[in-house]
Predicted model as a PDB file, atoms N, CA, C, CB and O in Angstrom, pLDDT in the B-factor column:
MODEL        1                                                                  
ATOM      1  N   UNK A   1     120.056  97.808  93.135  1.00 54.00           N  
ATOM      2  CA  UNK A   1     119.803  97.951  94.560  1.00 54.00           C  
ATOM      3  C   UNK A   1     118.316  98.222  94.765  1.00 54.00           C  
ATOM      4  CB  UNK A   1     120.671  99.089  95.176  1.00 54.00           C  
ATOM      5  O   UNK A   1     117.682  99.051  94.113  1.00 54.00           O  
ATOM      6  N   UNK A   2     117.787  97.399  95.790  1.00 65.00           N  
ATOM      7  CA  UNK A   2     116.330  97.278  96.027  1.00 65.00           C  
ATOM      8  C   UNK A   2     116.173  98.195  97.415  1.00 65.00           C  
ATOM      9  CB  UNK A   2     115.813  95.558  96.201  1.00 65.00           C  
ATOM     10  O   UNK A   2     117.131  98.078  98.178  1.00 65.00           O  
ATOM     11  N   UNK A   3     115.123  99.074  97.846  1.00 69.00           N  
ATOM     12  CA  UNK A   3     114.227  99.518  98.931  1.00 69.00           C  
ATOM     13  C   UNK A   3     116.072 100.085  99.828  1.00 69.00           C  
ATOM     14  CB  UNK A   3     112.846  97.828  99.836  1.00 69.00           C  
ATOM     15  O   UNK A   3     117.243 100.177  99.461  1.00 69.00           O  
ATOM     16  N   UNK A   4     115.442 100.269 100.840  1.00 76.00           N  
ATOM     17  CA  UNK A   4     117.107 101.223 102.016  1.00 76.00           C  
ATOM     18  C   UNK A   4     116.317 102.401 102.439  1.00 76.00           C  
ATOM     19  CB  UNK A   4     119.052 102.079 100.874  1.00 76.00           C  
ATOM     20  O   UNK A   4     115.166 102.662 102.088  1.00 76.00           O  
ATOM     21  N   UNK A   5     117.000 103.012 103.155  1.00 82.00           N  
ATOM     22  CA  UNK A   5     116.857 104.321 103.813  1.00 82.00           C  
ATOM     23  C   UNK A   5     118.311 105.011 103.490  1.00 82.00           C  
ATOM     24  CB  UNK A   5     116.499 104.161 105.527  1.00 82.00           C  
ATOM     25  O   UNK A   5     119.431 104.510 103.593  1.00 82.00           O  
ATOM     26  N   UNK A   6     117.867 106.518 103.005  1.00 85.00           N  
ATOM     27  CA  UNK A   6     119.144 107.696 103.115  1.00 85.00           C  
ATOM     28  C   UNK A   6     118.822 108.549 104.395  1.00 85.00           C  
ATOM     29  CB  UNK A   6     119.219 108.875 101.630  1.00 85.00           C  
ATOM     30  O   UNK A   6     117.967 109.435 104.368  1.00 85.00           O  
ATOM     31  N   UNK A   7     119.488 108.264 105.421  1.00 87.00           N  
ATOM     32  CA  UNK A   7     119.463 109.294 106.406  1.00 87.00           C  
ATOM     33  C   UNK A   7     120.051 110.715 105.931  1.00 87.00           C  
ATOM     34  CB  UNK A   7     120.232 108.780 107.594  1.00 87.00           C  
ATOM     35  O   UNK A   7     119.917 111.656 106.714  1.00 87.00           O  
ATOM     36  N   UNK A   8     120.724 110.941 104.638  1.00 87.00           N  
ATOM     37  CA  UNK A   8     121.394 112.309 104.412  1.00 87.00           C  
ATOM     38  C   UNK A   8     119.699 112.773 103.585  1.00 87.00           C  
ATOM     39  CB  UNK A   8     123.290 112.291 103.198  1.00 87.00           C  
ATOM     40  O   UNK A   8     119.429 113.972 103.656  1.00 87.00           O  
ATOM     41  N   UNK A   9     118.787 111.975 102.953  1.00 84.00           N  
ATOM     42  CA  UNK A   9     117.911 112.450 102.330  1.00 84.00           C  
ATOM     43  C   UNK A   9     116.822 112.628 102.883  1.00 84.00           C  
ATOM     44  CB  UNK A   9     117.785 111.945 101.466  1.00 84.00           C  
ATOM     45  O   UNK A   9     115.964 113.429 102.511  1.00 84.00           O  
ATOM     46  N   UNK A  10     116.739 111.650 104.137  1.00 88.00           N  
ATOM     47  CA  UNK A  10     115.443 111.604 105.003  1.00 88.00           C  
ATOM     48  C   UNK A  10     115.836 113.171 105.831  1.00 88.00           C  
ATOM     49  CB  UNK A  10     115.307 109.908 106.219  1.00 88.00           C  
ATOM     50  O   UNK A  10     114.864 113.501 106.511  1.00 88.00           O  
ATOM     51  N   UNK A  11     116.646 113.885 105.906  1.00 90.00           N  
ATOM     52  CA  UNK A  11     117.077 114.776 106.810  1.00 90.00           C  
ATOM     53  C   UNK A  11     116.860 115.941 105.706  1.00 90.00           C  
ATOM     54  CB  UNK A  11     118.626 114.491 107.516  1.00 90.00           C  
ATOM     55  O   UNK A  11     116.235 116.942 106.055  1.00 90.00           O  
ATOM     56  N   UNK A  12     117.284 115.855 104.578  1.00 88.00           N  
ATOM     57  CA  UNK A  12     116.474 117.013 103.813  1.00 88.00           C  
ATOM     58  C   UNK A  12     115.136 116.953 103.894  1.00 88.00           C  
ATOM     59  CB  UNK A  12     116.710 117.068 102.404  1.00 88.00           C  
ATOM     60  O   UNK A  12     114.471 117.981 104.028  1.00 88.00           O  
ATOM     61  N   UNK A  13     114.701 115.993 103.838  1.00 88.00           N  
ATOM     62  CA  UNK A  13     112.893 116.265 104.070  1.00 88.00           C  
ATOM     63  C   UNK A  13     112.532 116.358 104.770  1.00 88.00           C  
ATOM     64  CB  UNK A  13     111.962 115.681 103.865  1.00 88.00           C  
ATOM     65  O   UNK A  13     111.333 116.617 104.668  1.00 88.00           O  
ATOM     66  N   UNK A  14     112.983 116.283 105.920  1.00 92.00           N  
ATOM     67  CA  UNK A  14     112.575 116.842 107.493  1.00 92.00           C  
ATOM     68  C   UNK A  14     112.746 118.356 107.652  1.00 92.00           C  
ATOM     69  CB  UNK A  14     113.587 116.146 108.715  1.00 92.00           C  
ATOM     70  O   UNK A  14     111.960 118.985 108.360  1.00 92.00           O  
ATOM     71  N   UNK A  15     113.426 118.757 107.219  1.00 93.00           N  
ATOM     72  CA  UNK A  15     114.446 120.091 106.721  1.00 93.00           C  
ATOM     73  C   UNK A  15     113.344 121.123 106.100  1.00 93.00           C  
ATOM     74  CB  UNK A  15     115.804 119.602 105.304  1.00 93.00           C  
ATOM     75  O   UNK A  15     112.987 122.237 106.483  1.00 93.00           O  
ATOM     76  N   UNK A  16     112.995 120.415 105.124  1.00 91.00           N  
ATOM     77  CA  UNK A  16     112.192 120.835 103.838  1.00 91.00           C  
ATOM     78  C   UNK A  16     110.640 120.746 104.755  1.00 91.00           C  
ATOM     79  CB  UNK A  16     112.418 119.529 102.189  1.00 91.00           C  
ATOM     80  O   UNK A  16     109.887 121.692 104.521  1.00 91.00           O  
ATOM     81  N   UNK A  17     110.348 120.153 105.323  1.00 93.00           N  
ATOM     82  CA  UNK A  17     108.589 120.032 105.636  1.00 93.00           C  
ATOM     83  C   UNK A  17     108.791 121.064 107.157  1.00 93.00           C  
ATOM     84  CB  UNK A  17     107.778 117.808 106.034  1.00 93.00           C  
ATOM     85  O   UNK A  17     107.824 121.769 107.450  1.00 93.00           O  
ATOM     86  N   UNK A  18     109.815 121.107 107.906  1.00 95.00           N  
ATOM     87  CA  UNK A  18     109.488 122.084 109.309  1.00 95.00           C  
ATOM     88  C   UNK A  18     109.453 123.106 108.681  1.00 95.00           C  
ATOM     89  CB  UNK A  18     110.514 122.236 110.619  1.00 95.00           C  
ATOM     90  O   UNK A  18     108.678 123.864 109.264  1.00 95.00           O  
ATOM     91  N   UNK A  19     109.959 123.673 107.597  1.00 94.00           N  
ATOM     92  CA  UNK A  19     110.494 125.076 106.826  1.00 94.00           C  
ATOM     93  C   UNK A  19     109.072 125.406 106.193  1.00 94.00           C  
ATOM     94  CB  UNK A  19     111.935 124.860 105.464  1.00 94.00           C  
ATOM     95  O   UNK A  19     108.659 126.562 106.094  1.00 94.00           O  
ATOM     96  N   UNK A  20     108.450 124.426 105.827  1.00 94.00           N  
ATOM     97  CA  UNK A  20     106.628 124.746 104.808  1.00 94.00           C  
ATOM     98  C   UNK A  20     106.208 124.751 105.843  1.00 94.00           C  
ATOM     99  CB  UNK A  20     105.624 123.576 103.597  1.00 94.00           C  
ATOM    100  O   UNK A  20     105.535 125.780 105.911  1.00 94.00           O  
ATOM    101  N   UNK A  21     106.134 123.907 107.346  1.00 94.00           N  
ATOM    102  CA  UNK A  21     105.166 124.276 108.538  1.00 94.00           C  
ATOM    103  C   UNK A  21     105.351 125.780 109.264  1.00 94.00           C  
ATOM    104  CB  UNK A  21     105.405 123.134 109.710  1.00 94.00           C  
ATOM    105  O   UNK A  21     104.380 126.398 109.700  1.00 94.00           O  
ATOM    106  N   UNK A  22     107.073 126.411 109.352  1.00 95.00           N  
ATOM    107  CA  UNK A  22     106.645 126.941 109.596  1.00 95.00           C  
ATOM    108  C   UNK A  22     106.113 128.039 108.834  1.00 95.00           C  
ATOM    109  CB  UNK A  22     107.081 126.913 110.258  1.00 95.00           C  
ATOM    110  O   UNK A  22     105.522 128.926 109.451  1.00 95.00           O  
ATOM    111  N   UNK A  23     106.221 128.104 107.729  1.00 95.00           N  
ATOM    112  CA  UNK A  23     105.933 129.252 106.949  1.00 95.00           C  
ATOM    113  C   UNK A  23     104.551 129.516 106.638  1.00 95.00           C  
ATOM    114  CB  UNK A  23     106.604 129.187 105.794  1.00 95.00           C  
ATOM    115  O   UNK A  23     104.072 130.577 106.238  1.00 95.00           O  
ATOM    116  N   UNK A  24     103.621 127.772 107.006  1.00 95.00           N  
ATOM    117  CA  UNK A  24     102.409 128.260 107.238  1.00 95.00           C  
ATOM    118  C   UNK A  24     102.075 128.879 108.341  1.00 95.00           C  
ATOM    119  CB  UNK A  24     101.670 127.469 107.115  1.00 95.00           C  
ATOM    120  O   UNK A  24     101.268 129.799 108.210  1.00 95.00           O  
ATOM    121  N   UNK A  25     102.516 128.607 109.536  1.00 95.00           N  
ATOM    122  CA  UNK A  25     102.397 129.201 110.636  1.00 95.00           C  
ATOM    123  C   UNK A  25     102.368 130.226 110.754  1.00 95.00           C  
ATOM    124  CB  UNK A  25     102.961 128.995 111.257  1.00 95.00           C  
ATOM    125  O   UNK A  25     101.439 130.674 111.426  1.00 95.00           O  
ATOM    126  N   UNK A  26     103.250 131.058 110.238  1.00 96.00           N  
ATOM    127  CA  UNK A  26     103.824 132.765 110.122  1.00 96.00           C  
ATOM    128  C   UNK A  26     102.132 132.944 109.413  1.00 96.00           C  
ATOM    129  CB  UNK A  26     105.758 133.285 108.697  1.00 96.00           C  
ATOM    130  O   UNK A  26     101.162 133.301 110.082  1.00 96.00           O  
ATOM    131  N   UNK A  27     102.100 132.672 108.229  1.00 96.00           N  
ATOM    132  CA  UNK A  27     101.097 133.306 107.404  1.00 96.00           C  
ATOM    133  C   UNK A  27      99.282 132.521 108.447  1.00 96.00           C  
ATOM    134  CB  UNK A  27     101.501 132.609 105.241  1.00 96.00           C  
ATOM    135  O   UNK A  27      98.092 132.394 108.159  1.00 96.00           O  
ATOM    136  N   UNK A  28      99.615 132.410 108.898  1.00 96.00           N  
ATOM    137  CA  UNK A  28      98.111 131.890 109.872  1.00 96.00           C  
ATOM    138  C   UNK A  28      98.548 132.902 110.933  1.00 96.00           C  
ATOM    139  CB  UNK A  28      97.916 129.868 110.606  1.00 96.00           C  
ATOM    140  O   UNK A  28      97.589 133.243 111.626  1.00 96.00           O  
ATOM    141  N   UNK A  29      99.449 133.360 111.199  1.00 97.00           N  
ATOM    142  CA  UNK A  29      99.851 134.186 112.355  1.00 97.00           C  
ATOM    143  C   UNK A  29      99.738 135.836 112.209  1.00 97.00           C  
ATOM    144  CB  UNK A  29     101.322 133.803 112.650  1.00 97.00           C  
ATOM    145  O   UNK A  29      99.552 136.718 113.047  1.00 97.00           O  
ATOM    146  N   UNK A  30      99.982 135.866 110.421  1.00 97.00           N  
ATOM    147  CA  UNK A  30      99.698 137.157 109.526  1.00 97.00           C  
ATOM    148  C   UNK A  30      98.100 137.567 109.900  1.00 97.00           C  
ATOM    149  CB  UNK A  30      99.906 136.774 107.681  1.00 97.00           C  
ATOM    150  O   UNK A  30      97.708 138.677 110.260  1.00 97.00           O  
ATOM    151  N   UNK A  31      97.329 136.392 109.715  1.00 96.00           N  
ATOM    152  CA  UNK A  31      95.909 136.434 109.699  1.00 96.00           C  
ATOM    153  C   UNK A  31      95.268 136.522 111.200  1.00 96.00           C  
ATOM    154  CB  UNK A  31      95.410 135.162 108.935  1.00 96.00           C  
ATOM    155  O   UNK A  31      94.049 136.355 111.191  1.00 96.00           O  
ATOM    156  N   UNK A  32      95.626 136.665 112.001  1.00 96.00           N  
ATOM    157  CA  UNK A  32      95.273 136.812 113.285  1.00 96.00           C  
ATOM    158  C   UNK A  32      95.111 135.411 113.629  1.00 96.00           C  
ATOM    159  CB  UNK A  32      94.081 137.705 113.526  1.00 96.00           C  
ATOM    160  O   UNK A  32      94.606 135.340 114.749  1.00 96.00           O  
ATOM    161  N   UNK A  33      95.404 133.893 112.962  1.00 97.00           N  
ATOM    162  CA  UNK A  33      94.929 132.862 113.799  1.00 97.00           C  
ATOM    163  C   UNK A  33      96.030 132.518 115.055  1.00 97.00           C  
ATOM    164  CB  UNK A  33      94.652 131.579 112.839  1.00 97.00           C  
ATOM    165  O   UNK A  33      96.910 133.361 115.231  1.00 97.00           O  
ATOM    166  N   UNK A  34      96.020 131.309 115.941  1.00 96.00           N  
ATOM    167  CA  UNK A  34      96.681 130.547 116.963  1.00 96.00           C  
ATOM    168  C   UNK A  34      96.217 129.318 116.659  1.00 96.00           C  
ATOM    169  CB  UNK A  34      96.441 130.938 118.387  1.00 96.00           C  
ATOM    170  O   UNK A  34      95.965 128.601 117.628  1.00 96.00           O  
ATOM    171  N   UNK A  35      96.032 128.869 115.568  1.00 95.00           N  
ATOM    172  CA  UNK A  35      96.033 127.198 115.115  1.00 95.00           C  
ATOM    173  C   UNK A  35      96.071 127.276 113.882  1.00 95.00           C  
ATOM    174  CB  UNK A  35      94.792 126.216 115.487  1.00 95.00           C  
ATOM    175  O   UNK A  35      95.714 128.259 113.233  1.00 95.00           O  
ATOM    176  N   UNK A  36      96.523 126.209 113.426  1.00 96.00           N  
ATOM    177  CA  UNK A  36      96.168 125.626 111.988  1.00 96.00           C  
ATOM    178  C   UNK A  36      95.645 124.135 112.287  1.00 96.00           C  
ATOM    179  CB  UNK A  36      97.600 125.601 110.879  1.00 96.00           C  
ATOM    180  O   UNK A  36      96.219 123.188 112.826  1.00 96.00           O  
ATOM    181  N   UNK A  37      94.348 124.262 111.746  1.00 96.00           N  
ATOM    182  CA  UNK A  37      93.468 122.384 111.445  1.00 96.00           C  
ATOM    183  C   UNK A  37      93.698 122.110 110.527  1.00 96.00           C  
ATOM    184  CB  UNK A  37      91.888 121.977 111.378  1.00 96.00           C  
ATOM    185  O   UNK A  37      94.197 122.929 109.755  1.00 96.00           O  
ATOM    186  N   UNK A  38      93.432 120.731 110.127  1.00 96.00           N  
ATOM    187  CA  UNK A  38      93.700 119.885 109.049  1.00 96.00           C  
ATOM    188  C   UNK A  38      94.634 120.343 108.200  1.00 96.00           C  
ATOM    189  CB  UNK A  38      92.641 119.612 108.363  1.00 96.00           C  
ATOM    190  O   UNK A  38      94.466 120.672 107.026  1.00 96.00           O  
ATOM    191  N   UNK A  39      95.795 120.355 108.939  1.00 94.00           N  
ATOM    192  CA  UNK A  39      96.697 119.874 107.792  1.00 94.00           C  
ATOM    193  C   UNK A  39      97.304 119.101 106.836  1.00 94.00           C  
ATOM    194  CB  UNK A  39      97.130 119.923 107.894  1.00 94.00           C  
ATOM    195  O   UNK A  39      97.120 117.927 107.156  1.00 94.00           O  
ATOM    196  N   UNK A  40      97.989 119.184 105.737  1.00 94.00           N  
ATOM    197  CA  UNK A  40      98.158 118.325 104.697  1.00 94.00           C  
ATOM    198  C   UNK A  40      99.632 118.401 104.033  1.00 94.00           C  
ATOM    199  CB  UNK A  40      97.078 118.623 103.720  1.00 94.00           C  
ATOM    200  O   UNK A  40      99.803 119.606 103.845  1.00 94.00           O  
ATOM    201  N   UNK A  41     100.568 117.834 103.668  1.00 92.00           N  
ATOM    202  CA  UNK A  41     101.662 117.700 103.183  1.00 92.00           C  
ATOM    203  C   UNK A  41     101.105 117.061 102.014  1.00 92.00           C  
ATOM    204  CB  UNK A  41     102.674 117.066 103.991  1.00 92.00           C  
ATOM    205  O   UNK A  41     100.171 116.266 101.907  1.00 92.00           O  
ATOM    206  N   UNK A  42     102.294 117.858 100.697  1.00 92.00           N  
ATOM    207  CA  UNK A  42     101.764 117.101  99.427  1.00 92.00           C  
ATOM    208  C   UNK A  42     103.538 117.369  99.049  1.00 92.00           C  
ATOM    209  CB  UNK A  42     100.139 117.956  98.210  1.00 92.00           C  
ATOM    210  O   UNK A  42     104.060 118.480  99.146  1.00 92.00           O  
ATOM    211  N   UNK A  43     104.236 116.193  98.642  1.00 90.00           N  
ATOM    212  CA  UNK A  43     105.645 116.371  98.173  1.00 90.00           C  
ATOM    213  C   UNK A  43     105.407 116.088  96.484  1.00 90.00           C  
ATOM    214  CB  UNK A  43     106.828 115.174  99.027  1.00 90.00           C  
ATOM    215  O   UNK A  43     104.601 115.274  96.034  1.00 90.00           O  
ATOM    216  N   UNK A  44     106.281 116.934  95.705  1.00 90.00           N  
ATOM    217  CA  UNK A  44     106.131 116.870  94.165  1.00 90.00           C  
ATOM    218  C   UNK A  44     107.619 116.430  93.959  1.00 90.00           C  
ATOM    219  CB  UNK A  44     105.629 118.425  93.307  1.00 90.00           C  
ATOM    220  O   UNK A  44     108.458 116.467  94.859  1.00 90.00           O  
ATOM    221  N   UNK A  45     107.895 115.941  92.472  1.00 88.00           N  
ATOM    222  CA  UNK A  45     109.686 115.893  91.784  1.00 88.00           C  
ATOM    223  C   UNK A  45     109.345 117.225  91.066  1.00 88.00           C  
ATOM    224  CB  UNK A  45     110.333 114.259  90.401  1.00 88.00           C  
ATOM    225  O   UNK A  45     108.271 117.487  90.524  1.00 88.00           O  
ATOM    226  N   UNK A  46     110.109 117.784  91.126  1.00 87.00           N  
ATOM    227  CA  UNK A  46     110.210 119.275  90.222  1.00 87.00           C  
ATOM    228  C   UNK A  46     111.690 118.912  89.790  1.00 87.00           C  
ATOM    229  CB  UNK A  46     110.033 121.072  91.249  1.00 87.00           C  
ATOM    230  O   UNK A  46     112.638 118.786  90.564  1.00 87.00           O  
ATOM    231  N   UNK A  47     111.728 118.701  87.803  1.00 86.00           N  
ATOM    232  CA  UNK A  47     112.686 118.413  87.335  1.00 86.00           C  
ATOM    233  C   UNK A  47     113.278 116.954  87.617  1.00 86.00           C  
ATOM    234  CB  UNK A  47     113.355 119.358  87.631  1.00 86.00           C  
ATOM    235  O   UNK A  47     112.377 116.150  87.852  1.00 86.00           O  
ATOM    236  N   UNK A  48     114.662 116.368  87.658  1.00 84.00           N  
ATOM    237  CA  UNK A  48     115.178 115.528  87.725  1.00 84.00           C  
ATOM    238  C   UNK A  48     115.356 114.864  89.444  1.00 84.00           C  
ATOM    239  CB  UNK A  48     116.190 115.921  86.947  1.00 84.00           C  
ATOM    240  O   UNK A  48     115.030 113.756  89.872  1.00 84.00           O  
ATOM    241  N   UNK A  49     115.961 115.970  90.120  1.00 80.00           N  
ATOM    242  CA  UNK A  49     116.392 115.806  91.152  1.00 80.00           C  
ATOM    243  C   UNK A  49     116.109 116.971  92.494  1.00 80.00           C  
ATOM    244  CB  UNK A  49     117.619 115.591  90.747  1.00 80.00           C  
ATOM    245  O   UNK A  49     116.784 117.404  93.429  1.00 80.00           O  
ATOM    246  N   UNK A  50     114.613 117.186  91.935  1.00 83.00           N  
ATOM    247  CA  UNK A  50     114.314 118.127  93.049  1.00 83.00           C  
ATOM    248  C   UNK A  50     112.892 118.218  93.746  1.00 83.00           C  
ATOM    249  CB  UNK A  50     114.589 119.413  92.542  1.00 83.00           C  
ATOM    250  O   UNK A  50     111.911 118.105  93.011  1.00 83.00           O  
ATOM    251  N   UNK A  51     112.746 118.367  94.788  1.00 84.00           N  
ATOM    252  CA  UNK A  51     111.254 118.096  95.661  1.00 84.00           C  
ATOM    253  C   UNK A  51     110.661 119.412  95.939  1.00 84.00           C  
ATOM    254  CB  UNK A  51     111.441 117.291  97.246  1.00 84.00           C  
ATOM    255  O   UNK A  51     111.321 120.448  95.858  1.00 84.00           O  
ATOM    256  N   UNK A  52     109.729 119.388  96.184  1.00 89.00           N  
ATOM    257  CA  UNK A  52     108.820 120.785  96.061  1.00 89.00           C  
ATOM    258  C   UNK A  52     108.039 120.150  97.588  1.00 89.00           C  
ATOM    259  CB  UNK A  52     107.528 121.058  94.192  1.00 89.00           C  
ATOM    260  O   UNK A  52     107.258 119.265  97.238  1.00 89.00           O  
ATOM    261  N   UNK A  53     108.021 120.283  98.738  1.00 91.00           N  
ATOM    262  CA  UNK A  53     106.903 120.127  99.462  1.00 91.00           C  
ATOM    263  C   UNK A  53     105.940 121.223  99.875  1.00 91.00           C  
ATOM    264  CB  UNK A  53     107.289 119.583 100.451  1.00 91.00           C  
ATOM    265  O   UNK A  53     106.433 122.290 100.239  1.00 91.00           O  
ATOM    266  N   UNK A  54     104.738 121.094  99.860  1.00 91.00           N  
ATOM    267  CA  UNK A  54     104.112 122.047 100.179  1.00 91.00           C  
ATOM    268  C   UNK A  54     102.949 121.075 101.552  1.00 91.00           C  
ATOM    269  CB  UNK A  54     103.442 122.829  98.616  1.00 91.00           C  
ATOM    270  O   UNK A  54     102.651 119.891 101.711  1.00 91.00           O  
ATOM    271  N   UNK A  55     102.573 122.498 102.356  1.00 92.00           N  
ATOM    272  CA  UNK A  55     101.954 122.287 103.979  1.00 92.00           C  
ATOM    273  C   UNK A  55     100.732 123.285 103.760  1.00 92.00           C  
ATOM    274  CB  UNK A  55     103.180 122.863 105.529  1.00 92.00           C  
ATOM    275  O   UNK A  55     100.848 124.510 103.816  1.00 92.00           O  
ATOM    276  N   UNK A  56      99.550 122.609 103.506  1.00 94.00           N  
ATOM    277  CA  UNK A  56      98.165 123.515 103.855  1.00 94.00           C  
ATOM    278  C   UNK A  56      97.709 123.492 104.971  1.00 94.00           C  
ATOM    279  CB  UNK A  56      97.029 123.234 103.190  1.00 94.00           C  
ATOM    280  O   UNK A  56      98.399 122.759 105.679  1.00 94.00           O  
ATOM    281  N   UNK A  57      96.735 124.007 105.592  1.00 96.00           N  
ATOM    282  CA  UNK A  57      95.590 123.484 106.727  1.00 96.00           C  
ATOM    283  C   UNK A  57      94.712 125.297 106.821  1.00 96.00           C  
ATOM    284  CB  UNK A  57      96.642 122.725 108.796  1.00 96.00           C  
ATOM    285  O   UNK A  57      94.916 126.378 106.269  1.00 96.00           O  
ATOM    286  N   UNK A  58      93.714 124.767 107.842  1.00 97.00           N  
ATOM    287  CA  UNK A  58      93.052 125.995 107.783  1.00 97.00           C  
ATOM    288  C   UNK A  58      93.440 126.335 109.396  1.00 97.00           C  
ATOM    289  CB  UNK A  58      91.301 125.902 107.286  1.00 97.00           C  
ATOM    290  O   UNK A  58      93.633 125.727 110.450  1.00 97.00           O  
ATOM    291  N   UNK A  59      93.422 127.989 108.770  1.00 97.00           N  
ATOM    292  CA  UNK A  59      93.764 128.624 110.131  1.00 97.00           C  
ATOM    293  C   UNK A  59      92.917 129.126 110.740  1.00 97.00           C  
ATOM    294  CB  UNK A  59      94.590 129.507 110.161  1.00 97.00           C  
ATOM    295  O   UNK A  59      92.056 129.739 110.109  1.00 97.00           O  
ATOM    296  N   UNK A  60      92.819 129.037 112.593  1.00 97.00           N  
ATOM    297  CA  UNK A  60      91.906 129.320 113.331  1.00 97.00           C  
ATOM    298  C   UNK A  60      92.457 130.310 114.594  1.00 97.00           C  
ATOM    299  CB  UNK A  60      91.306 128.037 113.684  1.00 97.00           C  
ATOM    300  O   UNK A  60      93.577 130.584 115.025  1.00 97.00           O  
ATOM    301  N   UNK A  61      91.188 130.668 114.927  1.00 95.00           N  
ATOM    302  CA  UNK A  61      91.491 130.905 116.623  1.00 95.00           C  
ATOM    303  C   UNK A  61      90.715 130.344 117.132  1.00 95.00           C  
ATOM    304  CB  UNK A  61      91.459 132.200 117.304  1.00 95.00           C  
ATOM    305  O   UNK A  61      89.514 130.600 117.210  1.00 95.00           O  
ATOM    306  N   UNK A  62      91.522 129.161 117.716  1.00 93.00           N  
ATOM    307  CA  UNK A  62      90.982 128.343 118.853  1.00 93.00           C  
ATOM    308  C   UNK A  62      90.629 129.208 120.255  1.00 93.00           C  
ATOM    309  CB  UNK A  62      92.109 127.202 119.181  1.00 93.00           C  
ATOM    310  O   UNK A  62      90.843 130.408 120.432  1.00 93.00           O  
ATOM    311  N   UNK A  63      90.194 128.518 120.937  1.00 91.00           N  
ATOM    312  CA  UNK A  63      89.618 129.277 122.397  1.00 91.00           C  
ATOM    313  C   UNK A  63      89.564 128.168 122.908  1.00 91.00           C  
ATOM    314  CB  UNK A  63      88.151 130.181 122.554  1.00 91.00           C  
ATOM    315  O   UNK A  63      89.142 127.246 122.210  1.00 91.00           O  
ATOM    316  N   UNK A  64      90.121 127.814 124.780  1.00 86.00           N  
ATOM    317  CA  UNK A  64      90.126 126.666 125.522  1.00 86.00           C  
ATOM    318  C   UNK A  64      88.343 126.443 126.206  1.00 86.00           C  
ATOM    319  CB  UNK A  64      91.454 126.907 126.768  1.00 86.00           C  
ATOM    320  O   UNK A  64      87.685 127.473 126.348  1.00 86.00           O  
ATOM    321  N   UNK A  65      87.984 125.687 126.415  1.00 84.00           N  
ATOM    322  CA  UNK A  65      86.989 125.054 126.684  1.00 84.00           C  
ATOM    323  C   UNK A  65      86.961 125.206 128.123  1.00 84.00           C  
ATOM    324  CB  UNK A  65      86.994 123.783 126.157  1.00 84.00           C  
ATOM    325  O   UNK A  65      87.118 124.120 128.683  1.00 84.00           O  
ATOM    326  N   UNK A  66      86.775 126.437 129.116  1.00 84.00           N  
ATOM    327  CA  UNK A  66      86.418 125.703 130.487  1.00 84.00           C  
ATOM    328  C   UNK A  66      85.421 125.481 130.787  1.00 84.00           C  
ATOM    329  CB  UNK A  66      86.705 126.140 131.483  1.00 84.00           C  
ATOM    330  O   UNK A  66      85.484 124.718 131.751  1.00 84.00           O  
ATOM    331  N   UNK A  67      84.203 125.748 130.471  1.00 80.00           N  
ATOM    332  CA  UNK A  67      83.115 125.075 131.030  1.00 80.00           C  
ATOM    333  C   UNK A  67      83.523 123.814 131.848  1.00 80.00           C  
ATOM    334  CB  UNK A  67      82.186 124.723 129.945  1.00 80.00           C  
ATOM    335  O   UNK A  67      84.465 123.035 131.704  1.00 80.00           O  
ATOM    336  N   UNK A  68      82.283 123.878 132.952  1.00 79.00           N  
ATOM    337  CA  UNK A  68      82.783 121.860 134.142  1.00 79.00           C  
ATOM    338  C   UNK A  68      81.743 121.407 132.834  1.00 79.00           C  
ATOM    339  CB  UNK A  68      81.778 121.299 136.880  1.00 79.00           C  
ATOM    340  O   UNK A  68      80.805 121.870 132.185  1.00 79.00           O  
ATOM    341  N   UNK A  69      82.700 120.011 132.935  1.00 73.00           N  
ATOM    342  CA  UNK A  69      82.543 118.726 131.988  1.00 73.00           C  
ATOM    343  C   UNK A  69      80.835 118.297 133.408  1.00 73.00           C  
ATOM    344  CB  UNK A  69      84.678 117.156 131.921  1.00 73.00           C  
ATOM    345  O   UNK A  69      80.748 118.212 134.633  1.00 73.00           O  
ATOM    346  N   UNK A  70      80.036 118.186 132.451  1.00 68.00           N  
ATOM    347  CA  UNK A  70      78.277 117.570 132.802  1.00 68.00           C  
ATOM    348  C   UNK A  70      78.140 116.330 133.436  1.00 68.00           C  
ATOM    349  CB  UNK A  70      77.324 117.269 131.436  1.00 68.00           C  
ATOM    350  O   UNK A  70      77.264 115.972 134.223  1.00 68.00           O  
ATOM    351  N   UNK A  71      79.551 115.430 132.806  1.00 57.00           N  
ATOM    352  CA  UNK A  71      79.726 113.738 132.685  1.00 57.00           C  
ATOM    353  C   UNK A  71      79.746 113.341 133.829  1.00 57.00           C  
ATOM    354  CB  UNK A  71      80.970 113.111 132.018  1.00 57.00           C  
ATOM    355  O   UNK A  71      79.865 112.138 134.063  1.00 57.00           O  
TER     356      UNK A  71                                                      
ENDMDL                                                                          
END                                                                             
């Protein structure tokens, strides 16, 4: 059997990557930020039949921009 989609597997990895976002979140939230930039997903095989995803980015505190636009 060539190429397909597993919707039971595509749904663990959806599963698996909101669970690393949010857990970066919490820990950017530990640190006093309200953003994370550039983030990055990196998925590994750990063993035969198992995925490891991991979610970086750097955490910030953003601030909104009102200044009037010059343009």
């Amino acid at each position: 059997m060539v190429g397909g989609r597993s919707d039971s597997y595509e749904t663990l990895l959806v599963r698996g990557r909101n669970r690393a976002m949010y857990e970066m979140a919490e820990r950017a939230r530990e640190l006093g930020a309200n953003a994370v930039v550039g983030m990055h997903f990196d998925y590994s095989t750990v063993g035969n039949s198992m995925r490891m995803i991991c979610c970086n980015g750097t955490a910030v505190n953003a601030i909104a921009n009102t200044a009037p636009d010059n343009a």
